[in-house]
C-alpha positions in Angstrom: 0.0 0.0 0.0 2.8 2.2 0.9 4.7 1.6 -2.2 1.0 2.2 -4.2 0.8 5.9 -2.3 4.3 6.6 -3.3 4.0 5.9 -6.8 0.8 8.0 -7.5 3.0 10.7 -5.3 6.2 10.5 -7.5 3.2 10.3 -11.2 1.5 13.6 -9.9 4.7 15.0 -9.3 6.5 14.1 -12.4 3.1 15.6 -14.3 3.0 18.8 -12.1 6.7 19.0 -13.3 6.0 18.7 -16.7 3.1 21.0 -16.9 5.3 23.8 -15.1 7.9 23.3 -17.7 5.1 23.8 -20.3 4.1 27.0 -18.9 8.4 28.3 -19.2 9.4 29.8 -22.3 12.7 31.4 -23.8 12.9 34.5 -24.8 13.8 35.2 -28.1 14.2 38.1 -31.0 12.3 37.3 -33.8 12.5 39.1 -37.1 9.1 41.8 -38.0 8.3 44.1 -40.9 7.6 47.4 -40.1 5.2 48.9 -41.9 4.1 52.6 -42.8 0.0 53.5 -43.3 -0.9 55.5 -45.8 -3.9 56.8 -46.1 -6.1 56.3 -49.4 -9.8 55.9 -50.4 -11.9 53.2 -51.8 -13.0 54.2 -55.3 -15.4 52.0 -57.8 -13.2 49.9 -59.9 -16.0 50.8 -63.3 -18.4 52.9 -63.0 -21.5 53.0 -65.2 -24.9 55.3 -65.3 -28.7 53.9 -67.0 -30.2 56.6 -69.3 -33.6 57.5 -70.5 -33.5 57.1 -74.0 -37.0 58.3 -74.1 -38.9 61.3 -73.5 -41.3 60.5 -71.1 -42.8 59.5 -67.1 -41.0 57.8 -64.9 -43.8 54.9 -64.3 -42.0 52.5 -62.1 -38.9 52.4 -60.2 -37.2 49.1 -58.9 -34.1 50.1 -57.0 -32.6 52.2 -54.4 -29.0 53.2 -52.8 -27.2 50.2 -51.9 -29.1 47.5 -53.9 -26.8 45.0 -55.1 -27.8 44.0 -59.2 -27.2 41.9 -61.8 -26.5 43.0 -65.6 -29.9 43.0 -67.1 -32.0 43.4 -64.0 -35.0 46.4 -64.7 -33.9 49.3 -62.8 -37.2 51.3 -63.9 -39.6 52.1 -66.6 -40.3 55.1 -68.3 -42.7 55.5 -70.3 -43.9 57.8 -73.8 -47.5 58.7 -73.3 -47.3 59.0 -77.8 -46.4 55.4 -78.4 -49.1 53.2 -76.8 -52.0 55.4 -79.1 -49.6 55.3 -82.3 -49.9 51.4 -81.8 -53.0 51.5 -81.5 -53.6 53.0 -84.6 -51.2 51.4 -86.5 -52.9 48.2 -85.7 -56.6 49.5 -87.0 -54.5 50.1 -90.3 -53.3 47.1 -90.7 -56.2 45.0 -90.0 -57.8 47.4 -92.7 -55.7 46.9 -95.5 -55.2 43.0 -94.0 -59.1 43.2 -95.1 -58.9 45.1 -98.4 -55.9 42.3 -99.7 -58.6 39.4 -98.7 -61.3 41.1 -101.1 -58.8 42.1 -103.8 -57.6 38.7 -103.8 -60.7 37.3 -104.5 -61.9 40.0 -107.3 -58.6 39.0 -109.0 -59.3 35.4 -108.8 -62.8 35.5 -110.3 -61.8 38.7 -112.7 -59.0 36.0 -113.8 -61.5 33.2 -115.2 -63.4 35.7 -116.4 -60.0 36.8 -118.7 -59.1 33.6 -119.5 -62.9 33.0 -121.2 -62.5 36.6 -123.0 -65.5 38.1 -120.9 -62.9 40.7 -118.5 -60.5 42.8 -120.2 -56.4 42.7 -119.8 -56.5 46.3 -118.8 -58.7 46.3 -116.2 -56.7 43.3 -114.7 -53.5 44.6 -114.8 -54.9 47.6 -112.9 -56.6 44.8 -110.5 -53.0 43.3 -109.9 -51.1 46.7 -109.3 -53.9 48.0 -106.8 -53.2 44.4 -105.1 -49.6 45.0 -105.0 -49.9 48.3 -103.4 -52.2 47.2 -100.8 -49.4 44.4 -99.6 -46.7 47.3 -99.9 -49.1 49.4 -97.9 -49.5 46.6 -95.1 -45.6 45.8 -95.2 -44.9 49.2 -94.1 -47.4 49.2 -91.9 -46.2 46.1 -90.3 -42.5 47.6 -90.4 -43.6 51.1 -88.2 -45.6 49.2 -85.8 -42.2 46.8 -85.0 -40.2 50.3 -84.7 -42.8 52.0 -82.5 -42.4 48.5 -80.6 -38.8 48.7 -80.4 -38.8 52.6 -78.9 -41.4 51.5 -76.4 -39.3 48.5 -75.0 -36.7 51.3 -75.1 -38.3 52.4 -72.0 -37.4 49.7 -70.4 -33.9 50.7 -68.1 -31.8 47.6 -67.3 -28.7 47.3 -65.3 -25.7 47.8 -67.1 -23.2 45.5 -65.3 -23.0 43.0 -61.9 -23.2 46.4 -59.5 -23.9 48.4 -56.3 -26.3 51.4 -56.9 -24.4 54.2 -55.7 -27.0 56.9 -56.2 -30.4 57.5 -57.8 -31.5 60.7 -59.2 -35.1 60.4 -59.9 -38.7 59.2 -58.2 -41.7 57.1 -59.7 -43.7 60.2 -61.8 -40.0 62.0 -62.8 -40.2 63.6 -65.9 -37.6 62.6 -67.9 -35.7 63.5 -71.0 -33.5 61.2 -73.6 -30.3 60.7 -72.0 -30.9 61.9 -68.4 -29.4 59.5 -65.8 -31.6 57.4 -64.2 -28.8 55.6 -61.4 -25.4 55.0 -60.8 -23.7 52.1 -60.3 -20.5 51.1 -58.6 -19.6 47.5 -60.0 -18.8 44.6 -57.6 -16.7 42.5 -59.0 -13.9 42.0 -56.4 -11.3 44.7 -57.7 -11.2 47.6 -55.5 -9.5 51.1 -56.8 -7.5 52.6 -54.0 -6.5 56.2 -54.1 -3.4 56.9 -52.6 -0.8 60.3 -52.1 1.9 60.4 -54.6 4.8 60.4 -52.6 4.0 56.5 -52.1 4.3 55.9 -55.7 7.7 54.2 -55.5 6.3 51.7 -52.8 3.6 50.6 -54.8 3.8 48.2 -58.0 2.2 45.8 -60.0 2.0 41.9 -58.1 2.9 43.4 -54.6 0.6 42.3 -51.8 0.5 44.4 -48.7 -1.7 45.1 -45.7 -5.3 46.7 -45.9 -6.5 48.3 -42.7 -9.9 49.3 -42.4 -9.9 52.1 -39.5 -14.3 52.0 -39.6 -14.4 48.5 -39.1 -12.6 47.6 -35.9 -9.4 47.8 -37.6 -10.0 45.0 -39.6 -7.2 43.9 -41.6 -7.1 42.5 -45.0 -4.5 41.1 -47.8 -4.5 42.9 -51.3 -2.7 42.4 -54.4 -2.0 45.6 -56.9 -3.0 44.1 -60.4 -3.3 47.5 -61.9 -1.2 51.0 -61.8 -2.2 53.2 -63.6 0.0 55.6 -65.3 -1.5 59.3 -64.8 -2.1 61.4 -61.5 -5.0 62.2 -60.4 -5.4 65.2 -58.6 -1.9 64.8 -57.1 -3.3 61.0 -56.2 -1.8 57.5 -57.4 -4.5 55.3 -58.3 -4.0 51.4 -58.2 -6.6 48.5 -58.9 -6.1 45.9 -56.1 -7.8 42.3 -55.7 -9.4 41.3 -51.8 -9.7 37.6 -51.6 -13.5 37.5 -50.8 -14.1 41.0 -51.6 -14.3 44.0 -49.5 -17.9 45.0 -48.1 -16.7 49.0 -47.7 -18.2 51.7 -48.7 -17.1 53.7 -52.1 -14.9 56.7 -51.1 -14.2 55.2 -47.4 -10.7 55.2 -46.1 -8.4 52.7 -45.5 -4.8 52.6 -44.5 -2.2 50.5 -46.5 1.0 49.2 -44.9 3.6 49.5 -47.1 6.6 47.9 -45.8 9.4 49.7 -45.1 11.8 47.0 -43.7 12.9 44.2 -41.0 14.0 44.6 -37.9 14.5 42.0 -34.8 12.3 42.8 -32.0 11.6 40.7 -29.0 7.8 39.1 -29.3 5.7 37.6 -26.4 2.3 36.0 -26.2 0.2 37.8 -24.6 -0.8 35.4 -21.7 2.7 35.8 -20.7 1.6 39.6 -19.9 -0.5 40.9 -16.9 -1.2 44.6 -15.9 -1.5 46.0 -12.7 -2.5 49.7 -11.8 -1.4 50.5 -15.5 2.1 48.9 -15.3 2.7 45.9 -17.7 4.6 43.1 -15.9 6.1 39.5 -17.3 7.3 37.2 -14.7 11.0 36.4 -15.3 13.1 34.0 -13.6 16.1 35.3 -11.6 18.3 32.5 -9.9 15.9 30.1 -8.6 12.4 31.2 -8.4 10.3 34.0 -10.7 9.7 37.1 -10.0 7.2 40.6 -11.7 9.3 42.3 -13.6 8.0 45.8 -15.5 7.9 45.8 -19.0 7.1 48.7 -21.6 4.9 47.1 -24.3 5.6 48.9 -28.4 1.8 48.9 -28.3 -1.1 48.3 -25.6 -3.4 45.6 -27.9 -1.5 42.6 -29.4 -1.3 42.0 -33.2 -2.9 39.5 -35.5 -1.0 36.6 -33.8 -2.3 37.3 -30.2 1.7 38.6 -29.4 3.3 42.1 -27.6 6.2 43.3 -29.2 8.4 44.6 -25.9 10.6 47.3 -25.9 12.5 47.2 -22.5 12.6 44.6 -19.6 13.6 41.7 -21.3 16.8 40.5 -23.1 17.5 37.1 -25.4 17.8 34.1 -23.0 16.0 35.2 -20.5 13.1 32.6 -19.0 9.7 33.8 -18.6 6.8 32.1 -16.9 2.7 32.4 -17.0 1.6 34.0 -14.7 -1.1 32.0 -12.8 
């Protein structure tokens, strides 16, 4: 029994051992890429704008700011008051003459055998067959301006120009309109976002490079891009670049984001941040001196941790040294 106890004594040790050894790390310098923010805007990679090309009322309206669309979608309807009663007419005509070719053709027919037995003369029927022609001439043309005053009303029909955002929409349902007067903009959404940057960072940016994207109006949300566009003209004293956000980038056109550029490596001493406590505003790692562990004050590069959960410190700790979690 005795040699049981000390057994199961010597097993918890050994495993309160090891676990207090898990809980001692090394320090060590660890290499980091300091990076510089600079400040640029989120732009619409295309733009596009849906036109009246009719003059004519505004009698529906399918979308509003911030609607997301697809090429073709109806944006709104705007319709000519002239057309649907030109239509109308047009069709009266054409049943009309569609009548008058039905009764010519059968006075031809029956003037014919009457030719044919010598009883109807050649004149006559050669009038009979001209006056037929006309009439089919008459209805092709009619046939031809109802199609075109088809055609103009489906113009009035306003469909999305591309996969987009609606960025802005500049009339209501009973507008007025007149041909060519915008009806919406769009932004389009197809995961290439045009940053707009200060020129002096023009050297630092290039075609293929991936950086940092920072997003200061979302929680400092961080993001990887890839420059797949520069173009080659300032804009207003501005450098703008096309970039690619693996599963796109839910911001807001002209919203601004901060892109670290790297400037260069440096070795800088790293710690997780359950290593760290604070107490009354002082940061403090416990360091082993000799035999036991003791607080020791730190000063921390930054007071949140970065993406990997770790604190960059600036003083209290050297290469070598042993540092344990504090409990």
């Amino acid at each position: 029994m005795a040699v049981t106890r000390t057994l199961l004594l010597s097993a918890a040790f050994a495993a309160f051992s090891l676990s207090a050894v898990a809980e001692v790390m090394t320090v060590e310098e660890s290499v980091v890429m300091d990076y510089r923010p600079a400040v640029a805007r989120i732009e619409a990679a295309d733009s596009a704008t849906a036109r009246s090309r009719l003059q004519g009322v505004v009698s529906r309206l399918s979308i509003d700011e911030g609607d997301v669309v697809d090429a073709g979608d109806l944006v709104a309807v705007v319709t000519d008051a002239t057309i649907a009663p030109s239509i109308s007419a047009l069709a009266s005509r054409i049943e009309g003459l569609q009548a008058q070719i039905r009764q010519a053709e059968e006075d031809l027919t029956r003037n014919e055998a009457l030719f044919e037995q010598g009883f109807f003369p050649k004149a006559r029927l050669d009038e009979q067959r001209t006056n037929l022609d006309v009439l089919q001439r008459n209805l092709s043309s009619a046939r031809s301006e109802r199609n075109a005053l088809g055609a103009r009303q489906a113009e009035g029909r306003i469909l999305a120009p591309a996969d987009a955002k609606v960025t802005s929409v500049n009339v209501v349902e009973g507008s007025v309109v007149s041909p060519g007067e915008v009806i919406a903009s769009f932004a389009t959404v197809n995961g290439v976002v045009r940053l707009s940057l200060p020129e002096r960072h023009a050297a630092q940016i290039s075609e293929g490079e991936t950086f940092a994207l920072r997003l200061p109006t979302r929680g400092d949300d961080v993001r990887t891009a890839t420059i797949v566009k520069v173009y080659p003209e300032l804009r207003n004293g501005e450098l703008i670049a096309d970039a690619t956000v693996p599963g796109g980038l839910d911001a807001l056109v002209g919203e601004r984001v901060d892109v670290l550029a790297p400037v260069g490596e440096r070795r800088a001493i790293l710690v997780p941040k359950d290593y760290v406590s604070t107490r009354y505003g002082v940061d403090f790692v416990r360091v082993q001196v000799g035999e036991r562990f003791v607080d020791a004050p730190i000063a921390l590069a930054a007071p949140l941790a970065d993406t990997e959960g770790k604190y960059e410190v600036l003083t209290g700790l050297k290469p070598g040294d042993k540092i344990e979690k504090p409990e």
